[in-house]
C-alpha positions in Angstrom: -26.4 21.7 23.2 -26.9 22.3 19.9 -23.6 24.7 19.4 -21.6 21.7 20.6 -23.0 19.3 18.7 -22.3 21.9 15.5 -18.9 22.8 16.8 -18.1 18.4 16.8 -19.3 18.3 13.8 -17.4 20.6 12.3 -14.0 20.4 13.9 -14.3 16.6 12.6 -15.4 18.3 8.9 -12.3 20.1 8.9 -9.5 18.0 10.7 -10.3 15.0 8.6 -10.2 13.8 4.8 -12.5 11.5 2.9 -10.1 8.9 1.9 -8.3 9.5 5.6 -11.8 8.7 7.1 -12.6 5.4 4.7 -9.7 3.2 4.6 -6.7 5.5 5.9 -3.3 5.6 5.5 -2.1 1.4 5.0 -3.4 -0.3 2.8 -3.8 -4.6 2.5 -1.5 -6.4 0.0 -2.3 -10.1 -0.5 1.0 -11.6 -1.6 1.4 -14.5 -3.0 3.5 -17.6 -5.4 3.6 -20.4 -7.2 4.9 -22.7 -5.3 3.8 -21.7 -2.1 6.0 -21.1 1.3 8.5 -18.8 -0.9 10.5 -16.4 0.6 9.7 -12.2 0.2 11.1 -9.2 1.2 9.5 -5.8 0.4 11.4 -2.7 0.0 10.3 0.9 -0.4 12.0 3.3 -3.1 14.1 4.3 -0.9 15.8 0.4 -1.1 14.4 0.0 2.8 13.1 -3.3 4.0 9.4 -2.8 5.2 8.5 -6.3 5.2 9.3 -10.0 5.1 7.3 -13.1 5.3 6.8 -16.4 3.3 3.8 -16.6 0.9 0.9 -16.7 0.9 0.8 -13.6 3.5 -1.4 -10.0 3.3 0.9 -7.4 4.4 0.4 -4.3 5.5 2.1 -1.3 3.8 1.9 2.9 4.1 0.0 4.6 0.8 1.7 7.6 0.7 5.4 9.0 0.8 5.2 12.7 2.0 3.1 15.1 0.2 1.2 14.5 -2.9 3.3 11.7 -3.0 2.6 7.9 -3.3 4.4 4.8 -2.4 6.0 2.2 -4.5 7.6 -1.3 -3.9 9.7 -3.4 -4.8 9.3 -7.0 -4.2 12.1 -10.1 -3.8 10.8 -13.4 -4.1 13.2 -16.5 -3.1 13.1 -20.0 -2.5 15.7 -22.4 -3.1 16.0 -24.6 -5.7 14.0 -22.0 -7.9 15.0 -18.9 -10.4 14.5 -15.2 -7.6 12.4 -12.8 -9.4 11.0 -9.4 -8.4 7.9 -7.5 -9.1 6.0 -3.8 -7.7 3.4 -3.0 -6.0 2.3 0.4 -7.4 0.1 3.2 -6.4 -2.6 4.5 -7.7 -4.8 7.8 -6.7 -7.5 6.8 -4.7 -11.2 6.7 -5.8 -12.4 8.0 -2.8 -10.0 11.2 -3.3 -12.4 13.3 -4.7 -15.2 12.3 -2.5 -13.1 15.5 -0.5 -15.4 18.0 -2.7 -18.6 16.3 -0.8 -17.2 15.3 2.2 -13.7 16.7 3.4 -13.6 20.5 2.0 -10.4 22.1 0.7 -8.7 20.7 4.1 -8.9 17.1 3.3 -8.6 17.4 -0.4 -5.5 19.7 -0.1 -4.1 18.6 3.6 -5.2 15.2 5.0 -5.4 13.0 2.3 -2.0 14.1 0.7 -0.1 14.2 3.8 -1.5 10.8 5.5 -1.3 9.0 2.4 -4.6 8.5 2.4 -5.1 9.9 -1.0 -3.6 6.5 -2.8 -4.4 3.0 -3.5 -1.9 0.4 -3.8 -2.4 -2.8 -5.7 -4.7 -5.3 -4.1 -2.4 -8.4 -4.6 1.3 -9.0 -6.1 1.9 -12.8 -7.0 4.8 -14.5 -9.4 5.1 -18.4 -10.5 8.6 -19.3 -9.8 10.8 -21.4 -12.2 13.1 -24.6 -11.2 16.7 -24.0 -11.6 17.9 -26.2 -14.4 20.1 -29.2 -13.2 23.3 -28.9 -14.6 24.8 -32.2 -16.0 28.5 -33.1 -15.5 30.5 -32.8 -18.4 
């Protein structure tokens, strides 16, 4: 009994990583505008489209982009009648990254976390105030 309970334990020691264990590999993006009900699209550095949606929305998005690597965006907003404009949702490393010298050994500091993504934070909330178009006046 005891050996099995000790082997569990530390298979899940090993094949884990602090950060993978606390919030994983996504992470929650509130985004949002002034006015509401505008028009977004997300795309990664890559120039993909992840996401699209109307704000206000919290989205979804992946931390990490291969190894050691974190994942930026860039997003669109849109609604007619007003100026687009774009902003990024950057990441940042994670403060629960180095909880891996506690927690998640050399195996979750050097493996897990970098490869999930787990390893990064991105920016809790992305929002932009819009501008009306000017009328133009006939000439």
């Amino acid at each position: 009994m005891k050996k099995t309970l000790f082997s569990t334990i530390a298979i899940a020691a090993l094949t884990s990583g602090c950060a993978s264990i606390i919030h994983g590999a996504t992470d929650e993006v509130k985004v949002g505008s002034y006015p509401d009900r505008v028009d977004f699209t997300v795309k990664n550095e890559d120039g993909e489209i992840v996401m699209r949606g109307v704000t206000p929305q919290t989205i979804s998005l992946k931390r990490g982009n291969g190894y050691f690597d974190g994942e930026n965006y860039n997003v669109e907003f849109d609604r007619q009648g007003y100026v687009s404009q774009s902003t990024s949702i950057e990441s940042g490393l994670s403060w629960m990254y180095p909880g891996n010298l506690i927690f998640g050994g050399l195996v979750g500091l050097l493996i897990v976390d970098p490869i999930t993504g787990a390893m990064w934070d991105l920016d809790d909330q992305v929002s932009v105030t819009l501008t009306p178009k000017s009328a133009s006046l006939p000439k």
